[in-house]
N, C-alpha and C positions, 0 to 999 in steps of 0.2 A: 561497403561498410554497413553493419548490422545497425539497423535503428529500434528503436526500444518506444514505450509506452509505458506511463509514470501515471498512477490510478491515484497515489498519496501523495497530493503537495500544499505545501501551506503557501501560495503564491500570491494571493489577493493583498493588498496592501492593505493596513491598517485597520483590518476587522478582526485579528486572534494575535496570537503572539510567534506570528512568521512573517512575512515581506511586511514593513511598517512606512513603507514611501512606495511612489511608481518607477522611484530609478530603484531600488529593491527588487523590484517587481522583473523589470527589464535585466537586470543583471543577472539576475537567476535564468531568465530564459536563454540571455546570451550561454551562459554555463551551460544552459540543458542540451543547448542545439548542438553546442560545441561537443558534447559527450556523446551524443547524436541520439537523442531522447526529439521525437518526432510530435508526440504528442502528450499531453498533460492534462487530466484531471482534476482542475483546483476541488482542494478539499480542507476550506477551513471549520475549525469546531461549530458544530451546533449541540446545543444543551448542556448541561452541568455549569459550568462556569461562564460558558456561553449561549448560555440560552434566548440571548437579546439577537440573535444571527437567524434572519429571515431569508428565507427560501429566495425572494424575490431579491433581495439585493444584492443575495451571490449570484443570482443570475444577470445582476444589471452589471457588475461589478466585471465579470467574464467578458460580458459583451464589450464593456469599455476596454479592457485589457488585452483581447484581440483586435480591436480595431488600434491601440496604441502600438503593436506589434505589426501589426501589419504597415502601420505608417514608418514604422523606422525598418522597413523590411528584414523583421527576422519572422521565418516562416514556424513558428511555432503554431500549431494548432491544440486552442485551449476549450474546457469545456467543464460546467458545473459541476460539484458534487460538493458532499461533506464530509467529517471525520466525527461520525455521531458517537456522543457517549451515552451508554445503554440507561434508560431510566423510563419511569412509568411511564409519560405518555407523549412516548416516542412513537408507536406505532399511528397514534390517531394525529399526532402531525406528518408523518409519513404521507398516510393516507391522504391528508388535507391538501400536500405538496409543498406545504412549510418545512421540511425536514427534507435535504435531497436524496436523492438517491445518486448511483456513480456514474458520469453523464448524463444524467437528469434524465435514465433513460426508463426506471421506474422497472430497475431488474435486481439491482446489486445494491444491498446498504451498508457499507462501511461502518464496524463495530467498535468502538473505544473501551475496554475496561478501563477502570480505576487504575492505576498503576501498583499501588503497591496493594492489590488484593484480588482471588479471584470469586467471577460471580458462576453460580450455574447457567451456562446458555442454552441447553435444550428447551427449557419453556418459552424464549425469543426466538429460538431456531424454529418453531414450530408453528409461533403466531408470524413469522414472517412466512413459513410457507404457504401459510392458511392465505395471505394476501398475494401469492405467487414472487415473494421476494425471498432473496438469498442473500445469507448476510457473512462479511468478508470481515475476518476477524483483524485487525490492523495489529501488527507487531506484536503478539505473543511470546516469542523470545526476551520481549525485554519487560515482561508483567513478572511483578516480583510474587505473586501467589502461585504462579505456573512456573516458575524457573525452581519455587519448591517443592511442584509436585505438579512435573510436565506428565503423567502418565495420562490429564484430564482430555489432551487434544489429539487425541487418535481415539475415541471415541464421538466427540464432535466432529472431524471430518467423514467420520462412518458417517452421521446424523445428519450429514449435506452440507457444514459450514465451510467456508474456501480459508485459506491459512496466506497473509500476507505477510513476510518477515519486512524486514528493512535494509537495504543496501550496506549502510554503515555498519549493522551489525556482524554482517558477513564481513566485512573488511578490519573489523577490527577498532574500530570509533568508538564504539558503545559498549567498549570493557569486556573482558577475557569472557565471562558469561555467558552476553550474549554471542557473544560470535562461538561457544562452544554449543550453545542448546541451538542458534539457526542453523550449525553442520550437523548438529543430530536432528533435526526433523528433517533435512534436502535428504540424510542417511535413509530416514523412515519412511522419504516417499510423502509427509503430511504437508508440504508447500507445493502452494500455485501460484505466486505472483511474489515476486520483489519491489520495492515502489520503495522512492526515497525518502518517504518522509521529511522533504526539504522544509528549513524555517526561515535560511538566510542566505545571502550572498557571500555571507564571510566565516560562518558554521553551521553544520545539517547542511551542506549545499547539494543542488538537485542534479549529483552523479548517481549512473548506472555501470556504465562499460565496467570498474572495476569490480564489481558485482556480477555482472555479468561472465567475467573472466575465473573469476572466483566459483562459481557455478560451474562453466563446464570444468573446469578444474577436480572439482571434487563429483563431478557426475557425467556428464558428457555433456555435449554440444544441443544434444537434441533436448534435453531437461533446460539447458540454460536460455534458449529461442524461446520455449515455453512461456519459463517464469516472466520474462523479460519483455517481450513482445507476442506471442500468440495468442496467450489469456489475455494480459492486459486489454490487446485489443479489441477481443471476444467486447471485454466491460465497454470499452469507449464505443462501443456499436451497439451495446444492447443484447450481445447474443451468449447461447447458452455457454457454462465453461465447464469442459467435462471434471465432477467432482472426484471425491473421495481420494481413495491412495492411490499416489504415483506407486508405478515400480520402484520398491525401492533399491536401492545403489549402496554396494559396500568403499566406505571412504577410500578413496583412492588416499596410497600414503606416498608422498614425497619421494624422489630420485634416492635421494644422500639416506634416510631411512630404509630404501630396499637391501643400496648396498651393506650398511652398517650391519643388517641382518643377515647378507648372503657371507 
């Protein structure tokens, strides 16, 4: 059975607006394991609205919520991070350690736009390399500035940025949109990582497999290991993920559509 690695979750209880209790908390991992997601990068908001979200207490916060896991033996293996949203001075909390990075490994930082607008990231893309970070755009499919005018994100994955969509979108959750723009950028070759974006035990919950299936579906087998576990894991270790464009893959079209054509 294919295990997976989950880079976006809102899993920490009662510090954003994803798990709001420890039985939240615990239920969602029961889900993750059951879907056979191995390991998890909590990544609640820091800055914008949550700018009161300190480096140090999502690290305390992990620590307690692995050793809760481990008492009620589910072998989830969890680990720091955030879902930063981009603003002035992100980088000098970065730098400080107030601001995490993905696994708190001081390689990957998880980028939030605004939602219903886009900003230009090359000037971030660049002060992040300048401090040897690479920064992981979180669900672009579902930014309403880039669904109207997706042509901006094949020039930022040229410029080093990593393209994380979100599971739901591919499946269909998150309205006909996104799940048409996540099948045309897996088409473009511009995604590295799927990640659930989980907020709940009872919706956003932290599935992959059907995302996972959905992928090699529309690309192969070897594209769908990728998104789902090879990167990911790359991030929760700290190690490099090879960037830029995938090969990209022409949509595979459905059985009933071939025939309907021959």
């Amino acid at each position: 059975m294919t295990t997976f690695v989950d880079i976006h979750c809102h899993l920490l209880p009662g510090i954003d607006d994803g798990a709001q209790t420890w039985d939240d908390s615990l239920a969602m991992a029961r889900m993750a394991l059951d879907d056979g997601i191995a390991t998890t990068v909590c990544t609640p908001h820091q800055l914008g609205n949550f700018g009161e979200n300190r480096g140090e207490e999502i690290r305390r916060l992990v620590l307690e919520l692995q050793a809760r896991l481990d008492e009620a033996r589910l072998p989830l293996r969890v680990l720091p991070g955030a879902d930063v949203r981009i603003e002035s001075e992100m980088m000098q909390r970065i730098k400080a350690g107030d601001v995490l990075t993905l696994g708190d490994r001081g390689r990957h930082v998880l980028l939030e736009l605004p939602h219903e607008l886009y900003l230009p990231l090359e000037p971030v893309l660049a002060e992040l390399a300048s401090a040897k970070l690479v920064g992981v755009l979180s669900h672009p499919e579902r930014n309403e500035g880039i669904l109207r005018n997706p042509g901006v994100l094949g020039p930022l994955v040229d410029a080093g940025c990593l393209m994380q969509i979100t599971a739901g979108s591919l499946c269909g959750t998150m309205g006909p949109k996104c799940r048409e723009m996540s099948e045309s950028l897996l088409a473009e070759g511009l995604v590295h990582f799927v990640a659930t974006d989980a907020h709940s035990p009872r919706s956003r919950r932290p599935l992959l497999r059907r995302a996972f299936e959905r992928v090699a579906e529309l690309t192969d087998a070897e594209t769908a290991l990728a998104l789902c576990f090879t990167n990911p894991q790359c991030v929760a270790d700290g190690r490099t993920v090879s960037g830029g464009r995938r090969r990209a893959v022409r949509p595979k079209r459905r059985w009933f559509a071939s025939r309907a054509v021959a």
